[in-house]
FINU-236350 format. One record per atom (N, C-alpha, C, O): residue in one letter; x, y, z. Coordinates in Angstrom, 3 decimals, decimal comma, always signed. Layout:
N
{"A" {X Y Z}}
...
! end
This chain:
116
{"X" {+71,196 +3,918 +77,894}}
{"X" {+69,991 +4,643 +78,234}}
{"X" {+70,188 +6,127 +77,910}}
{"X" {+71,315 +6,610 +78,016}}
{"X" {+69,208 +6,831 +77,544}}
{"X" {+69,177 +8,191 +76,437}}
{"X" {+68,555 +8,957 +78,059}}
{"X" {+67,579 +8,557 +78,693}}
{"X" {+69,580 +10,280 +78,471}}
{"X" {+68,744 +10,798 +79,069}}
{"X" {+67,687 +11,704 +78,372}}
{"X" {+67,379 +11,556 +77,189}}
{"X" {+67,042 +12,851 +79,358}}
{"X" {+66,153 +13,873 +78,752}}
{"X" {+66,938 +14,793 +77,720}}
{"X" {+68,133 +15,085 +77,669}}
{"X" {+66,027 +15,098 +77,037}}
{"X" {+66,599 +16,186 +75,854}}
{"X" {+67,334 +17,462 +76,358}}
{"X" {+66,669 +18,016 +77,233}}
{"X" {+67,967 +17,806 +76,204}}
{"X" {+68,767 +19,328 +76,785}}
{"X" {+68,302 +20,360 +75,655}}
{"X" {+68,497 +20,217 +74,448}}
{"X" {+67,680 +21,377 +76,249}}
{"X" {+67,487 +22,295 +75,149}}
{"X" {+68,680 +23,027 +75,344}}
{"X" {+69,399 +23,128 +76,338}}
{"X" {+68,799 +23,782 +73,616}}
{"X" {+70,068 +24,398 +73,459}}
{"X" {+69,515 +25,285 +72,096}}
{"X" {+68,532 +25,041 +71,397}}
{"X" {+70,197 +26,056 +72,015}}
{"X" {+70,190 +27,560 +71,384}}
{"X" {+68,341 +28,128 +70,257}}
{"X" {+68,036 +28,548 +69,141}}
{"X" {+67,647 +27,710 +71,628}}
{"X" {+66,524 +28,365 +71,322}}
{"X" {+65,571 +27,035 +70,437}}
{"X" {+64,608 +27,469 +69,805}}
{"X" {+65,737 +25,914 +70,394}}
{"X" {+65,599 +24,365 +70,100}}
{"X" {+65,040 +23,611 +71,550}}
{"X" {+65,158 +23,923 +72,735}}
{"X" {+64,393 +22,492 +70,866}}
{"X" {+64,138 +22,002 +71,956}}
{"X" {+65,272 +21,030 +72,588}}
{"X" {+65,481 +20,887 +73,793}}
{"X" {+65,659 +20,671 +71,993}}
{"X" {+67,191 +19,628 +71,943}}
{"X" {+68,623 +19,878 +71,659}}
{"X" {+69,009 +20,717 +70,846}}
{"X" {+69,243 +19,265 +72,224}}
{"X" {+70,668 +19,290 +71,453}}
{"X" {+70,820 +19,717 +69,762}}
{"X" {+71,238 +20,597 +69,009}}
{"X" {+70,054 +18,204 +69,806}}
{"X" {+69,764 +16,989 +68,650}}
{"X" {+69,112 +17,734 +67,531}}
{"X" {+69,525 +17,434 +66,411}}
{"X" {+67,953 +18,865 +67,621}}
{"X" {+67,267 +19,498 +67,100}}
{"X" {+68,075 +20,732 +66,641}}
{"X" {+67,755 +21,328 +65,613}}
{"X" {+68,963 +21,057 +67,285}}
{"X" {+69,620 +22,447 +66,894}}
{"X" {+70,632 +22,196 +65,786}}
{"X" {+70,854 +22,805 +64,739}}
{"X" {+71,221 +21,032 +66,375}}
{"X" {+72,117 +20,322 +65,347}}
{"X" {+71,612 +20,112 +63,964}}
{"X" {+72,337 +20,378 +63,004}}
{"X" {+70,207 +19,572 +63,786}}
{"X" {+69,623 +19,468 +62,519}}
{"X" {+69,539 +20,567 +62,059}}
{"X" {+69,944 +20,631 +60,898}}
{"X" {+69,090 +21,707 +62,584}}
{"X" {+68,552 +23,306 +62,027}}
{"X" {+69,743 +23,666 +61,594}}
{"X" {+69,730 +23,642 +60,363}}
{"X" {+71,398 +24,188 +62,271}}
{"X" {+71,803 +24,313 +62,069}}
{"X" {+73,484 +24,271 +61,363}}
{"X" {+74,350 +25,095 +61,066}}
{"X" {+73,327 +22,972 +61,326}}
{"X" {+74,582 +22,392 +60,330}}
{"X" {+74,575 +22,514 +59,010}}
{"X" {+75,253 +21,598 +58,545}}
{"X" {+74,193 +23,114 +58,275}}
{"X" {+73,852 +23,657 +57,085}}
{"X" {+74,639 +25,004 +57,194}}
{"X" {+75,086 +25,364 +56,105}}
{"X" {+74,917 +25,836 +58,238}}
{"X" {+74,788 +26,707 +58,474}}
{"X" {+76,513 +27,093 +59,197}}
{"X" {+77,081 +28,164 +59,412}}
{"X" {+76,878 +25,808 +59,385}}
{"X" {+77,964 +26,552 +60,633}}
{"X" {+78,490 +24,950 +60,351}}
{"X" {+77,813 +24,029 +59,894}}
{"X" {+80,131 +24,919 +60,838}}
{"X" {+80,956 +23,867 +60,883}}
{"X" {+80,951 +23,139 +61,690}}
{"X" {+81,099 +23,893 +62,652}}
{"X" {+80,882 +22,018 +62,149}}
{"X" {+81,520 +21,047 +63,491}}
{"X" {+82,257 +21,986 +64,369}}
{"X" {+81,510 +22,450 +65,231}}
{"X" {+82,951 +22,233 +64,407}}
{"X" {+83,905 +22,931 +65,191}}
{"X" {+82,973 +24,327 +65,979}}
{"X" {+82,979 +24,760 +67,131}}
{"X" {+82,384 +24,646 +65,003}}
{"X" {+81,306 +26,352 +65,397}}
{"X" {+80,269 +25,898 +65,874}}
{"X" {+79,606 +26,719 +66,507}}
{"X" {+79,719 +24,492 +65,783}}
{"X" {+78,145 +24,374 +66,435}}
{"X" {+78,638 +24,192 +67,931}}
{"X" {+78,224 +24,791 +68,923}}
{"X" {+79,957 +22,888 +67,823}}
{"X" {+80,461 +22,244 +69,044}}
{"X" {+80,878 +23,797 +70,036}}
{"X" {+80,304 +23,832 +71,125}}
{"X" {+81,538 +24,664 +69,807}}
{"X" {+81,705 +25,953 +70,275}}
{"X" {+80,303 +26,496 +71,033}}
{"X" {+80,029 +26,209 +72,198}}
{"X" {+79,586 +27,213 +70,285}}
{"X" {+78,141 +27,742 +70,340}}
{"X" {+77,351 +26,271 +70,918}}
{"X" {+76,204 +26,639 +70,666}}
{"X" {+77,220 +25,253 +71,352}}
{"X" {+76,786 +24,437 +72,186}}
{"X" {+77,268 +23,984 +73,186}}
{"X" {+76,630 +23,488 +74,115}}
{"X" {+78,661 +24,122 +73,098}}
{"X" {+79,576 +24,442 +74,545}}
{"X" {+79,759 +22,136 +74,976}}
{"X" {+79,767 +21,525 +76,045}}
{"X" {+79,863 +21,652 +73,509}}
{"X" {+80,315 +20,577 +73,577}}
{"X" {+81,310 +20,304 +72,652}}
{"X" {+81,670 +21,296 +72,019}}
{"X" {+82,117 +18,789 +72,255}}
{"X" {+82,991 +18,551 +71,479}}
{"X" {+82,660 +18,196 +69,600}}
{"X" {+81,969 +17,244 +69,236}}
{"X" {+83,112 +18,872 +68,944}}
{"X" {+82,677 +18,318 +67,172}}
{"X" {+82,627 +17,057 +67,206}}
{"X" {+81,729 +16,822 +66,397}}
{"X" {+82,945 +16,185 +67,553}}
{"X" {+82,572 +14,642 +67,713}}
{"X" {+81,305 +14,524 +68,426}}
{"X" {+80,493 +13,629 +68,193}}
{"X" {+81,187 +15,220 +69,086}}
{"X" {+79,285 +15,000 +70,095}}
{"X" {+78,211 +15,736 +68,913}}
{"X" {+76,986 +15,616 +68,927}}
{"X" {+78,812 +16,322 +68,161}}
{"X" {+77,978 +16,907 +67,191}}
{"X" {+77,751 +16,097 +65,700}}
{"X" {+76,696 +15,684 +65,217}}
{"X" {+78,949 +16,038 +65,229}}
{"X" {+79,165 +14,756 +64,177}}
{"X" {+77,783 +13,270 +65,405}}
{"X" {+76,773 +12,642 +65,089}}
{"X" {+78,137 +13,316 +65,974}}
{"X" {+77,213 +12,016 +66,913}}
{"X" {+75,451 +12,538 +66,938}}
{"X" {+74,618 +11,730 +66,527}}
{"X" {+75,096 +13,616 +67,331}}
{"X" {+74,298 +14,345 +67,457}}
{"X" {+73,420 +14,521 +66,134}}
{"X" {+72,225 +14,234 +66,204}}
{"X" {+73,904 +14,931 +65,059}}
{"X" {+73,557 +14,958 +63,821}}
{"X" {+73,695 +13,447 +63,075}}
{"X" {+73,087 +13,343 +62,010}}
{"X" {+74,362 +12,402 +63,499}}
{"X" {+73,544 +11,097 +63,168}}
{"X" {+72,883 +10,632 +63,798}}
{"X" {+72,263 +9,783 +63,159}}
{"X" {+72,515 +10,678 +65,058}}
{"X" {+71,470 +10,570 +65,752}}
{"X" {+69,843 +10,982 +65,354}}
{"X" {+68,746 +10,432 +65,454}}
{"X" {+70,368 +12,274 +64,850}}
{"X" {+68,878 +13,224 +64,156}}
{"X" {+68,940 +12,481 +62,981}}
{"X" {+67,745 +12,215 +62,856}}
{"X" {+69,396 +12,051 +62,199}}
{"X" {+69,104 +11,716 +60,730}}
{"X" {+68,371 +10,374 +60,999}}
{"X" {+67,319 +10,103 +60,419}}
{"X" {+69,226 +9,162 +62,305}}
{"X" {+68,284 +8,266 +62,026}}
{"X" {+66,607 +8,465 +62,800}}
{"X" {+65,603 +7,962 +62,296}}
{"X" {+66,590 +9,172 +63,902}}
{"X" {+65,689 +9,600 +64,281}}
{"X" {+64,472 +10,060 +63,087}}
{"X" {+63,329 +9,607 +63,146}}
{"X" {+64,874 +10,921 +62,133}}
{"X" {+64,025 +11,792 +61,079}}
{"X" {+63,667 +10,204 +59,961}}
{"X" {+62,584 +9,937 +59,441}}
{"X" {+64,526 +9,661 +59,899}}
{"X" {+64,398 +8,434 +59,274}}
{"X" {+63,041 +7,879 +59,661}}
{"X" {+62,109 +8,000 +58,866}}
{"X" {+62,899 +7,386 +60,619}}
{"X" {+62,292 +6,349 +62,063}}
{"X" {+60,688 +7,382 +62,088}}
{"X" {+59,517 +7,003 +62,071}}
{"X" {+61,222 +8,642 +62,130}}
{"X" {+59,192 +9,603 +62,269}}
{"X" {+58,978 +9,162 +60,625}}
{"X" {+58,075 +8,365 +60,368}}
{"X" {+59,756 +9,654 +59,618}}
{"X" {+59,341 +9,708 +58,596}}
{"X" {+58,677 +7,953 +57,784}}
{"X" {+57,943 +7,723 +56,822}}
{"X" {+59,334 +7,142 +58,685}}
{"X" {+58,545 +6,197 +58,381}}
{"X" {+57,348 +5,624 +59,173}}
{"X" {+56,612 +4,807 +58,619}}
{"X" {+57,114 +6,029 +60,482}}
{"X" {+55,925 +6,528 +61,052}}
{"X" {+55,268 +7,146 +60,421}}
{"X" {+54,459 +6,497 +59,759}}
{"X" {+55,243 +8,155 +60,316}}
{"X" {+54,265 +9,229 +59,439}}
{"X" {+54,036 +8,626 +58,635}}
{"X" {+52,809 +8,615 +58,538}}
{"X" {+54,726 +7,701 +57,470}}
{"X" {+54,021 +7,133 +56,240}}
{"X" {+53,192 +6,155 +56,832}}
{"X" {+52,022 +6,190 +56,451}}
{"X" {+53,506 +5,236 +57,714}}
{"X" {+52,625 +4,707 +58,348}}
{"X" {+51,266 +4,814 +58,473}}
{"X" {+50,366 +4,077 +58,071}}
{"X" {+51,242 +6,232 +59,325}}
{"X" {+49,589 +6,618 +59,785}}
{"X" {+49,252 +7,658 +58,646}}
{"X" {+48,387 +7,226 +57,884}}
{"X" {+49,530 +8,413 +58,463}}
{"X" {+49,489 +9,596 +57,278}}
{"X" {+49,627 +9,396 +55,866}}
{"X" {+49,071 +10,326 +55,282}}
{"X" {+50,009 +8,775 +55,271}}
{"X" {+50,467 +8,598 +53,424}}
{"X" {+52,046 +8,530 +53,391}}
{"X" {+52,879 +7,901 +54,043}}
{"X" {+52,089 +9,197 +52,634}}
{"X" {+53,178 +9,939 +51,638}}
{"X" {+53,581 +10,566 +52,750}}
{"X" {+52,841 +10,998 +53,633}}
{"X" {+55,287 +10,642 +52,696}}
{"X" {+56,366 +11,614 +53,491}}
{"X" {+56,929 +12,235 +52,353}}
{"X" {+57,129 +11,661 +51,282}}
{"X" {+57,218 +13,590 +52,639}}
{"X" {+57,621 +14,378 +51,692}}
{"X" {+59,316 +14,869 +51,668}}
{"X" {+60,102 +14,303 +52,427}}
{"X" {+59,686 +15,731 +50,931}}
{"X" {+61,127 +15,669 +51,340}}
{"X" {+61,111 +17,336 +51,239}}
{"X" {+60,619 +18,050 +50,365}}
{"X" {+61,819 +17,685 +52,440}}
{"X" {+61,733 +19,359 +52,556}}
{"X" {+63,326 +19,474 +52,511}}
{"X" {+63,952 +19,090 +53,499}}
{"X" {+64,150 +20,094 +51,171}}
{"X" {+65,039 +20,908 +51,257}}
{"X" {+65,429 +21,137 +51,987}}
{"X" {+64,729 +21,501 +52,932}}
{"X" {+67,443 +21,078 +52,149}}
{"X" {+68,046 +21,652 +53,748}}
{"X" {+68,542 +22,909 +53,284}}
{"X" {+69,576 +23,399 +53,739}}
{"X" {+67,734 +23,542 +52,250}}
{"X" {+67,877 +24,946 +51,955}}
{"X" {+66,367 +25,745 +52,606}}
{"X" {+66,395 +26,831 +53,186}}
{"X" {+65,472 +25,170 +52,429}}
{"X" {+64,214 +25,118 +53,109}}
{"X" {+64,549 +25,141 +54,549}}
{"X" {+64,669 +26,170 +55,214}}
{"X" {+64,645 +24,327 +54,840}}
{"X" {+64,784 +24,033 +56,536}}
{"X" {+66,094 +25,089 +57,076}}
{"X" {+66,192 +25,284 +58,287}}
{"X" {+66,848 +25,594 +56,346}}
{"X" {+67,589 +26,385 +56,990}}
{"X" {+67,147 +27,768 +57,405}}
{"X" {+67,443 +28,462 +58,377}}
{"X" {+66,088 +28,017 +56,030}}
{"X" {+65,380 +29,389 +56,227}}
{"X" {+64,237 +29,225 +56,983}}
{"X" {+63,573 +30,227 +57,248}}
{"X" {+63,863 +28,057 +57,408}}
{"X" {+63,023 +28,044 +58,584}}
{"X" {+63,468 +27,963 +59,660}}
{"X" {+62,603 +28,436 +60,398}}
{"X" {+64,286 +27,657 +60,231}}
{"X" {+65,214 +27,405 +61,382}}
{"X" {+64,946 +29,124 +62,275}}
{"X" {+64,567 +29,011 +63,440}}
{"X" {+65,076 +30,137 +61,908}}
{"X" {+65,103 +30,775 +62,936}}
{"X" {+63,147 +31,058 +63,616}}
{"X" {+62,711 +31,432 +64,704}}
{"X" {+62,610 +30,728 +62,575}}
{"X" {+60,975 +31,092 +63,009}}
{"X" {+61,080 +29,858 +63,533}}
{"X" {+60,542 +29,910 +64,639}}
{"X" {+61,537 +28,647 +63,298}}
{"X" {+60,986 +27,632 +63,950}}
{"X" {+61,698 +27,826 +65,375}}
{"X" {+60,886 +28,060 +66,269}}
{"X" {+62,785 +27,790 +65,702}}
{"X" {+63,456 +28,154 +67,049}}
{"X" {+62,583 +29,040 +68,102}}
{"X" {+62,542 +28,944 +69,328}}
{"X" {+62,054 +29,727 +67,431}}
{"X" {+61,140 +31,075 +68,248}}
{"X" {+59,827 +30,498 +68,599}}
{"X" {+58,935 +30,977 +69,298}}
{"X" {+59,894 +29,314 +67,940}}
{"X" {+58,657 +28,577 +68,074}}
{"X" {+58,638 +27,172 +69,123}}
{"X" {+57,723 +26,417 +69,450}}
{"X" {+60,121 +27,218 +69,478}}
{"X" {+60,430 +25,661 +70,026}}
{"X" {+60,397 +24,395 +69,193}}
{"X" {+60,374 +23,226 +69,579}}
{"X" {+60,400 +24,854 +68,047}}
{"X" {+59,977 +23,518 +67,325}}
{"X" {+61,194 +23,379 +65,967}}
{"X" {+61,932 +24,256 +65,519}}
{"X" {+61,051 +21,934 +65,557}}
{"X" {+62,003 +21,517 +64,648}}
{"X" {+61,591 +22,098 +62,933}}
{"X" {+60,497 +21,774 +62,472}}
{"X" {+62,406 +22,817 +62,226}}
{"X" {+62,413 +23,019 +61,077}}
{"X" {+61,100 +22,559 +60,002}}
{"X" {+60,298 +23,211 +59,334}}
{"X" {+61,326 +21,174 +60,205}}
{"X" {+60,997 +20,461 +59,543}}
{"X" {+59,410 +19,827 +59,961}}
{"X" {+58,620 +19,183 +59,272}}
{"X" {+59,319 +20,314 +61,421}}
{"X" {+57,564 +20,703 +61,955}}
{"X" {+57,324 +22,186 +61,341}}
{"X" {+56,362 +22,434 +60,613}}
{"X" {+57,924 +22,775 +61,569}}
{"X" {+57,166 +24,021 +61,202}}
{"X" {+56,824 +24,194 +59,188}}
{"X" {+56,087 +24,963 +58,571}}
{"X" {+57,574 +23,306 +58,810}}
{"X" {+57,553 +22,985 +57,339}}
{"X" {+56,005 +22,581 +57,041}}
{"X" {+55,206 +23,065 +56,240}}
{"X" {+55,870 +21,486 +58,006}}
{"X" {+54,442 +20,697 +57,771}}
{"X" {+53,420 +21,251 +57,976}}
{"X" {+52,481 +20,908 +57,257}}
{"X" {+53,113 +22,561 +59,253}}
{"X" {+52,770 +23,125 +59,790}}
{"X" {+52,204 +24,158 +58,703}}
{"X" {+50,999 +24,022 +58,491}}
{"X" {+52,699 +24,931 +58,144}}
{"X" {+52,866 +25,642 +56,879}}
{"X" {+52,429 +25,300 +55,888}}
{"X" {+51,802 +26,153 +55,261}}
{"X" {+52,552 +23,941 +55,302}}
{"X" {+51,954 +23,588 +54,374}}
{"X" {+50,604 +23,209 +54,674}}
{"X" {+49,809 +23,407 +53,756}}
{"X" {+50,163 +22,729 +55,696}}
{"X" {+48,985 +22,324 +56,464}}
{"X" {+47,922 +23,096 +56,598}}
{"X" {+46,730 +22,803 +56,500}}
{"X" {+48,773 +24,760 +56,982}}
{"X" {+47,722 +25,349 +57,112}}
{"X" {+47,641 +26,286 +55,757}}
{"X" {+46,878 +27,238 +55,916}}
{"X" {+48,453 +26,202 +54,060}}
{"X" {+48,223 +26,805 +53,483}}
{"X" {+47,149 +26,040 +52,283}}
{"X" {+46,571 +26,697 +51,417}}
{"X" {+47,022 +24,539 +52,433}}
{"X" {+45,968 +23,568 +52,332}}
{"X" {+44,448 +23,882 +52,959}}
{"X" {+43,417 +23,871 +52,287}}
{"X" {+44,533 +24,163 +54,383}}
{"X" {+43,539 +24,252 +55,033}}
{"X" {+42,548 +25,585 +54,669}}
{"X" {+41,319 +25,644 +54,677}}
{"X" {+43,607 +26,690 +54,329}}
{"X" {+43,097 +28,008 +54,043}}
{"X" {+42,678 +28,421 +52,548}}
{"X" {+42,193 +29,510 +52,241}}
{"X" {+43,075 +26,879 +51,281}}
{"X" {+42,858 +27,212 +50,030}}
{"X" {+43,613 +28,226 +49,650}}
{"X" {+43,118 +29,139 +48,990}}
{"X" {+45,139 +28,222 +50,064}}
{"X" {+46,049 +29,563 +49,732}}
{"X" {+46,813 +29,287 +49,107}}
{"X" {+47,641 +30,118 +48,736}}
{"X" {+46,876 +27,489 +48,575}}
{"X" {+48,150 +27,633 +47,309}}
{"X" {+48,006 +28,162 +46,145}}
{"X" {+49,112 +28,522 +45,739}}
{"X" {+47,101 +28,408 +45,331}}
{"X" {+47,120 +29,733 +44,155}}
{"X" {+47,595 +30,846 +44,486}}
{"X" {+48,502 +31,437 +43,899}}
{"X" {+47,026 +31,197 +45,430}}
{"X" {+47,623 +32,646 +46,137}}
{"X" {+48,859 +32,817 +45,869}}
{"X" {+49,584 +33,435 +45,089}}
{"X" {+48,926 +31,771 +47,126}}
{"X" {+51,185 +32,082 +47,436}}
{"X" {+52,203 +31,574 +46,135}}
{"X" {+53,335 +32,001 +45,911}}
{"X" {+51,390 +30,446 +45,283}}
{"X" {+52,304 +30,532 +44,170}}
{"X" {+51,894 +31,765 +42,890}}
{"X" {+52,612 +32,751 +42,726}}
{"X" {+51,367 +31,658 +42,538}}
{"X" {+50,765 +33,041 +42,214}}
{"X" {+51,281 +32,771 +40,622}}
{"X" {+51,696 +33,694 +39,922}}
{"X" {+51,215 +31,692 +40,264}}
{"X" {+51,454 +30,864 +38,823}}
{"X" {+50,610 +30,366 +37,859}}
{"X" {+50,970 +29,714 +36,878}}
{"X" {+49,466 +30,682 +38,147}}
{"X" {+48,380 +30,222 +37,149}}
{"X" {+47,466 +31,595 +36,340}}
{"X" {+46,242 +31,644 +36,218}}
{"X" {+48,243 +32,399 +35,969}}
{"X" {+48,516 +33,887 +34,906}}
{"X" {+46,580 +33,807 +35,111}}
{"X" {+46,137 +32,993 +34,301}}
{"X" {+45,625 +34,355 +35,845}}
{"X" {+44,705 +34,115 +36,170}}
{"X" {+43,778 +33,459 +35,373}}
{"X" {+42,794 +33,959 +34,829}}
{"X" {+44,221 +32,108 +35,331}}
{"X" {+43,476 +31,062 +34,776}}
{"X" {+42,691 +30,297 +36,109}}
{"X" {+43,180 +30,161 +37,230}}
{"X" {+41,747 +29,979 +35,793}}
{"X" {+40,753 +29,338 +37,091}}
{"X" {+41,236 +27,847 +37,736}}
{"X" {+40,591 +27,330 +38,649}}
! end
């Protein structure tokens, strides 16, 4: 039995911080800075992968197409998303969602040498 999520370093989860930031920092430095063992983290971060697995085939489910966001992407989102409580890889969707909604992808790519 899975207890409640423990938030940890500005994440809503363990589990969540671990995803944001293992890209970023070693087993040994997350397990430190989370104040648990590199084996609970190595555990922690397969936990999140099959988890991200399991939404992402949900989401294709109800939604379409699942997309694949870069863990170079998700790393440079990691600190806005933290400030936000939320996982990387929400605030990814989030972003793209609302740069769809606003008719701002010409804008922000800024690649079509002003052709219509």
């Amino acid at each position: 039995m899975m207890g409640a999520p423990v938030p940890a370093l500005g994440y809503a989860s363990r589990t969540e911080a671990v995803m944001a930031l293992r890209g970023q920092f070693s087993y040994a430095e997350l397990a430190a800075k989370l104040g648990i063992t590199p084996k609970k983290v190595r555990d922690l971060e397969a936990s999140g992968m099959r988890q991200g697995m399991r939404r992402a085939a949900q989401a294709k489910g109800r939604e379409g197409r699942v997309y694949h966001v870069p863990d170079k992407t998700l790393r440079g989102l990691a600190r806005a998303a933290a400030a936000r409580g939320i996982a990387p890889w929400t605030l990814a969707s989030r972003i793209l969602d609302a740069a769809i909604e606003a008719d701002l992808i010409d804008a922000i790519l800024d690649d079509r040498d002003g052709q219509p």
